[in-house]
C-alpha positions in Angstrom: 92.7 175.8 162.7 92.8 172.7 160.9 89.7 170.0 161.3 90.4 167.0 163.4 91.2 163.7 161.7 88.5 161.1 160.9 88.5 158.0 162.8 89.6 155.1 161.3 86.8 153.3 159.4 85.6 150.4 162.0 86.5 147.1 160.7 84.1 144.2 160.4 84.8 140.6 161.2 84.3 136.7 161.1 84.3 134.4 163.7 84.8 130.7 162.4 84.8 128.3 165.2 82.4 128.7 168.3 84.2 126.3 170.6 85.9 126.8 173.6 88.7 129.1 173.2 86.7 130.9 170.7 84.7 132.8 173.9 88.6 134.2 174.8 88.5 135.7 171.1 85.4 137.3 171.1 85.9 138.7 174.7 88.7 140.9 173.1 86.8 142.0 169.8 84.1 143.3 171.6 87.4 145.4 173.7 89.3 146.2 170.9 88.4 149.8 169.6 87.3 150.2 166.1 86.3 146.3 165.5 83.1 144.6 165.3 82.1 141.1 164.7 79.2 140.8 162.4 79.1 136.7 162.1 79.6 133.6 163.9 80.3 130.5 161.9 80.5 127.0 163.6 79.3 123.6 162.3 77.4 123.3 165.5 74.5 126.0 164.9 73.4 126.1 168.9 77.2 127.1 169.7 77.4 129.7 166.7 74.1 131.1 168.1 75.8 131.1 171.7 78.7 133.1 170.6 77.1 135.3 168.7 74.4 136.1 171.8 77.8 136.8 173.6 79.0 139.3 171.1 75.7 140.9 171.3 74.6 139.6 168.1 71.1 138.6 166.1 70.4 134.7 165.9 70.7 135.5 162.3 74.1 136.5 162.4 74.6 132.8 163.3 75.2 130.1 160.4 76.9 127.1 159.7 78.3 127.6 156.5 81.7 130.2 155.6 81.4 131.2 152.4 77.9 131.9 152.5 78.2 134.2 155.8 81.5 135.6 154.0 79.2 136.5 150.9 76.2 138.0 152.9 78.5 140.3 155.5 81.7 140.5 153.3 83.7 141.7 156.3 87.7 143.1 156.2 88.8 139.6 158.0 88.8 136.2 159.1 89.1 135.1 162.4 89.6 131.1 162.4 89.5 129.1 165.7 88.4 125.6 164.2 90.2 122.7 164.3 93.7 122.3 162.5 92.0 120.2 159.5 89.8 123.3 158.6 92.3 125.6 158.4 93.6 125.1 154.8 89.6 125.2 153.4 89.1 128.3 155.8 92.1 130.0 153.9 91.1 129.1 150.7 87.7 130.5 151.4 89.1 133.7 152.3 91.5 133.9 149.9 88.7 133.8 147.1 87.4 137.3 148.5 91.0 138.7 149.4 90.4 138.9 153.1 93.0 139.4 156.0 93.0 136.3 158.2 94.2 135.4 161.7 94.5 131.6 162.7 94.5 129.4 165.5 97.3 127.5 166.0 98.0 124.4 165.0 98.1 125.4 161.4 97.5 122.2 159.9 97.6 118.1 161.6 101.6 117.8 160.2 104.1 119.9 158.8 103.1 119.2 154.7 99.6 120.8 155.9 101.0 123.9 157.6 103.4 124.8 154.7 100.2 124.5 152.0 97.9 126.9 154.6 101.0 129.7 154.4 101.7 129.0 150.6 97.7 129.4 150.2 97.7 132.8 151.8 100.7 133.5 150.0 99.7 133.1 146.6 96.4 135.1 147.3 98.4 137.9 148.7 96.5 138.3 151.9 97.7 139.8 155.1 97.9 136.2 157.4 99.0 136.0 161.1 99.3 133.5 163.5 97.1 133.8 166.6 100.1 132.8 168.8 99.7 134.4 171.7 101.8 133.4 174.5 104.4 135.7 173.1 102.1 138.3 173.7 101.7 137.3 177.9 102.6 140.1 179.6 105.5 138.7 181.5 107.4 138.0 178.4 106.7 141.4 176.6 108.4 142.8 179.7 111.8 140.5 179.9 111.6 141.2 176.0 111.8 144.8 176.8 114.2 144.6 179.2 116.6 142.4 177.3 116.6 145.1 174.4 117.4 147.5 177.3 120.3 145.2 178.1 119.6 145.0 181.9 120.3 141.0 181.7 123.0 141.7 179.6 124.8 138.6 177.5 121.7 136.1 177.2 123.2 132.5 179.2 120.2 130.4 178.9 116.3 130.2 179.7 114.4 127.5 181.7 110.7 127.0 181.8 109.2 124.6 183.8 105.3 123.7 182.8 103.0 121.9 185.4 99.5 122.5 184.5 97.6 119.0 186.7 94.9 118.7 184.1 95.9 115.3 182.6 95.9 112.9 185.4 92.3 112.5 186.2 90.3 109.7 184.6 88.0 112.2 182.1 91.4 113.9 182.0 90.6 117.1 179.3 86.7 115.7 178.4 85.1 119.1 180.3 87.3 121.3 178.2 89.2 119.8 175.2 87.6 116.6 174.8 89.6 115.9 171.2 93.4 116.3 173.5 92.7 112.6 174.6 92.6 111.6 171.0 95.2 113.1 169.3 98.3 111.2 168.2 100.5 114.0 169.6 99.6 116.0 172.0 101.7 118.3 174.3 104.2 119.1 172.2 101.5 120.2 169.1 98.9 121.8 171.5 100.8 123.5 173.9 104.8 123.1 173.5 105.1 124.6 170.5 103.7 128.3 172.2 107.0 127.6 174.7 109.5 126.7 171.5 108.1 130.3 170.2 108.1 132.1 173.1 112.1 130.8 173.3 112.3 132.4 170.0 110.8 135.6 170.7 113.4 136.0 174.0 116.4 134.5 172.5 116.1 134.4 168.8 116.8 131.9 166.7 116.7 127.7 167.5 119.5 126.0 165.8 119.1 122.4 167.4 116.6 120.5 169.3 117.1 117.5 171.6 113.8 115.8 173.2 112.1 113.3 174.9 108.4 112.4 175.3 106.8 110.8 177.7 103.0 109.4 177.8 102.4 109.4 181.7 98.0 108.8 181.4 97.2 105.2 180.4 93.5 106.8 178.7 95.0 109.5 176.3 96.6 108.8 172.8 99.7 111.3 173.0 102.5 112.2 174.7 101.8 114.6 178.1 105.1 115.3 178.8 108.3 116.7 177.3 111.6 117.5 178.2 113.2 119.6 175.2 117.0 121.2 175.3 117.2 124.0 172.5 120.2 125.6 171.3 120.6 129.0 170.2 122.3 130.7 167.0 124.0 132.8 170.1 125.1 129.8 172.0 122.3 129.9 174.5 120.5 127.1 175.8 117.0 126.6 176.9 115.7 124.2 178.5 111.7 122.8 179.0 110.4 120.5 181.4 107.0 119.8 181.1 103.8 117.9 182.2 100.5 117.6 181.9 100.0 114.9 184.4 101.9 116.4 187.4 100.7 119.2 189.6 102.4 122.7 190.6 101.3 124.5 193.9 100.1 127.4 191.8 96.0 128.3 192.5 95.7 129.3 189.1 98.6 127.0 186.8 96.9 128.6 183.7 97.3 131.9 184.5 101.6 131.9 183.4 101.6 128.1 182.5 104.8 127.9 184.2 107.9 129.6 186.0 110.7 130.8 183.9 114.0 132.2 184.7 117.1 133.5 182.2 120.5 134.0 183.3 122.5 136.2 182.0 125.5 137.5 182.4 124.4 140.5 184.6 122.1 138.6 186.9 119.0 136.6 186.2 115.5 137.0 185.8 112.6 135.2 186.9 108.8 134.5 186.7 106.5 133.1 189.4 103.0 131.4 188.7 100.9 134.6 189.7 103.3 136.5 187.1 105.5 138.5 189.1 108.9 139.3 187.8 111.9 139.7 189.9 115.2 140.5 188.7 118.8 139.6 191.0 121.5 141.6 189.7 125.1 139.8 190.9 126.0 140.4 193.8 122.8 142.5 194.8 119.6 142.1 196.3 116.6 141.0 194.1 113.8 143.3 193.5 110.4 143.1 192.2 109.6 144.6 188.5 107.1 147.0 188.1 105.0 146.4 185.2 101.3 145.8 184.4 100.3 141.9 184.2 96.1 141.6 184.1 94.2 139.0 185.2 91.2 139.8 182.8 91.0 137.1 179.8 93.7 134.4 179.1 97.4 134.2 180.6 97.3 137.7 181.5 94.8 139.0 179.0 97.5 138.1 176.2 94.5 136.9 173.3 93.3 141.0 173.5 97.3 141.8 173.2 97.6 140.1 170.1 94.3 140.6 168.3 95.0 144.4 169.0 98.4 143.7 167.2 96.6 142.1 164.1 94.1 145.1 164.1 97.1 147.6 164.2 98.8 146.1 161.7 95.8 146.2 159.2 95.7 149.6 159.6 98.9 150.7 159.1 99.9 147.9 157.3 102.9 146.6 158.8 104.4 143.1 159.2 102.4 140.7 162.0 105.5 139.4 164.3 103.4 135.7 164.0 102.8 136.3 159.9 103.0 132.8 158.4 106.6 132.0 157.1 107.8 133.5 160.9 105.6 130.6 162.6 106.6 127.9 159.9 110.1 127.8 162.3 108.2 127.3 165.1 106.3 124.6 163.8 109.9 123.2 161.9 111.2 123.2 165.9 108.1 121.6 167.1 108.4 118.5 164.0 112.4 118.7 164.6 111.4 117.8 168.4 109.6 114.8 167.2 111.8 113.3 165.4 114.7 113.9 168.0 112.9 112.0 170.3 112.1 109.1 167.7 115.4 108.8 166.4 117.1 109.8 170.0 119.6 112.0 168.8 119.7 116.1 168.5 118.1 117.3 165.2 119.6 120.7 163.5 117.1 122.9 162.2 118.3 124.2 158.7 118.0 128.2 158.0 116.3 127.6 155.0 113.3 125.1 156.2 113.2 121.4 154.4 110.1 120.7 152.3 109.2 118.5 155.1 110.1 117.0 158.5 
């Protein structure tokens, strides 16, 4: 009788960043099998003491500075939710002790900064993913699966419309995200770009982008809306309508972010705000998909979804479907939508990306 296998050695991690999304990442290390978090790093020391109380943690596992919390735990990886203009140092840092990292999106404050935090990672060799995790929302794992099973058939186009109704108020963002009502581009960099990747994930590749911008609260520096047409190497379309500022019916807008439907040439599919799927074949009734769709965590417990991913791919050391030069299109659609709408006219994203948008 042969003797059971060993469990996988149990691999230890950093947290850099204690802010508010940062509680959605350690919710799902302290899920994940096989993981611990052994630091918290944040420049505030009160929040990195919070966090790490969260995770179950010593005060002393609490610190302000990277490299020397790197040094004293010398984990397996990185786990950076700071801001954008960290990210590069964070990498660098990581780099120097050959660690795997996973990073918050936005990469980097413009498109020159993103490229130098995947060339960084590059050159060290380390395994680097994106934590982009609305392609890992239920919902579109399961029209995903069901487009490789070809129920939709011939892919026609996709439309998502976004009304989340946080960004009318006066202190519009200031309980959550205080920096959104600074930033010189807003919807679009914070939460537009996880739509232009999501398209990508369901219909593969963006060849052209049209878009305009709109800036619809008089007390915020960027835009809050967005209307974007995308084109498809296939010949699909899809289509976002967006706002900030407007409302949707929905009791929970955050838990999908939006309704979504694909036609196809079989029939269509389409998402509701509480995440049900239904799917109309032509010419038949429409009936509602079975499939599981939590309301644990965020959008549908999608941040656990794509840390496990990171962790699974560390141990059997296969690609990450967000690994660096994969998101760099993303970010090359979310710069090409930009400068579509400065310049008014439809931008065509290049297979092999420009050195800068």
């Amino acid at each position: 009788m042969s003797a059971p296998s060993a469990s996988p050695r149990r691999l230890r991690g950093v947290c850099f960043g204690a802010g508010y999304f940062s509680r959605f990442h350690a919710d799902a290390w302290r899920r994940i099998p096989g993981v611990g978090i052994v630091a918290v790093v944040d420049r505030d020391l009160g929040r990195a003491r919070e966090l790490a109380a969260f995770l179950g943690l010593d005060p002393d596992a609490a610190g302000t500075d990277l490299a020397a919390a790197l040094e004293a735990h010398r984990p397996d990886f990185l786990d950076i939710a700071t801001p954008p203009d960290t990210h590069l140092g964070a990498v660098e840092i990581a780099a120097a002790r050959g660690l795997a990292v996973i990073c918050q999106k936005p990469l980097a404050p413009d498109w020159t900064g993103a490229c130098a935090v995947v060339a960084a990672a590059r050159r060290a060799g380390l395994r680097f993913m994106v934590h982009e995790n609305f392609r890992w929302q239920p919902w579109y794992r399961e029209l995903r699966r069901r487009l490789d099973a070809g129920d939709l058939g011939e892919l026609f186009s996709i439309s998502a419309r976004v009304r989340l109704g946080d960004g009318w108020p006066d202190d519009a963002y200031l309980a959550r995200q205080p920096y959104f009502r600074t930033l010189p581009r807003l919807f679009l960099y914070e939460t537009g770009i996880h739509f232009l990747d999501t398209f990508r994930f369901l219909g593969g590749e963006i060849v052209s982008v049209h878009a305009r911008l709109q800036r619809r609260h008089a007390g915020i520096a960027g835009e809050d809306a967005a209307q974007v047409v995308c084109g498809f190497a296939s010949g699909a379309t899809a289509l976002l309508d967006a706002s900030r500022y407007n409302e949707s019916d929905a009791a929970d807008p955050r838990h999908t972010f939006g309704t979504m439907r694909l036609d196809g040439r079989r029939g269509h599919f389409e998402l509701d705000p509480d995440g049900h799927l239904d799917f109309k074949p032509l010419g038949q009734p429409t009936r509602r998909l079975d499939y599981p769709h939590p309301r644990h965590g965020f959008a549908g417990d999608s941040v656990f979804a794509a840390q496990s991913h990171f962790v699974d791919r560390l141990r059997d050391g296969g690609p990450f479907e967000t690994d660096g030069e994969d998101y760099l299109r993303s970010t090359a659609l979310m710069e090409a939508c930009y400068r579509s709408h400065a310049t008014g006219q439809v931008v065509a994203i290049p297979s092999d990306l420009p050195s800068a948008f």
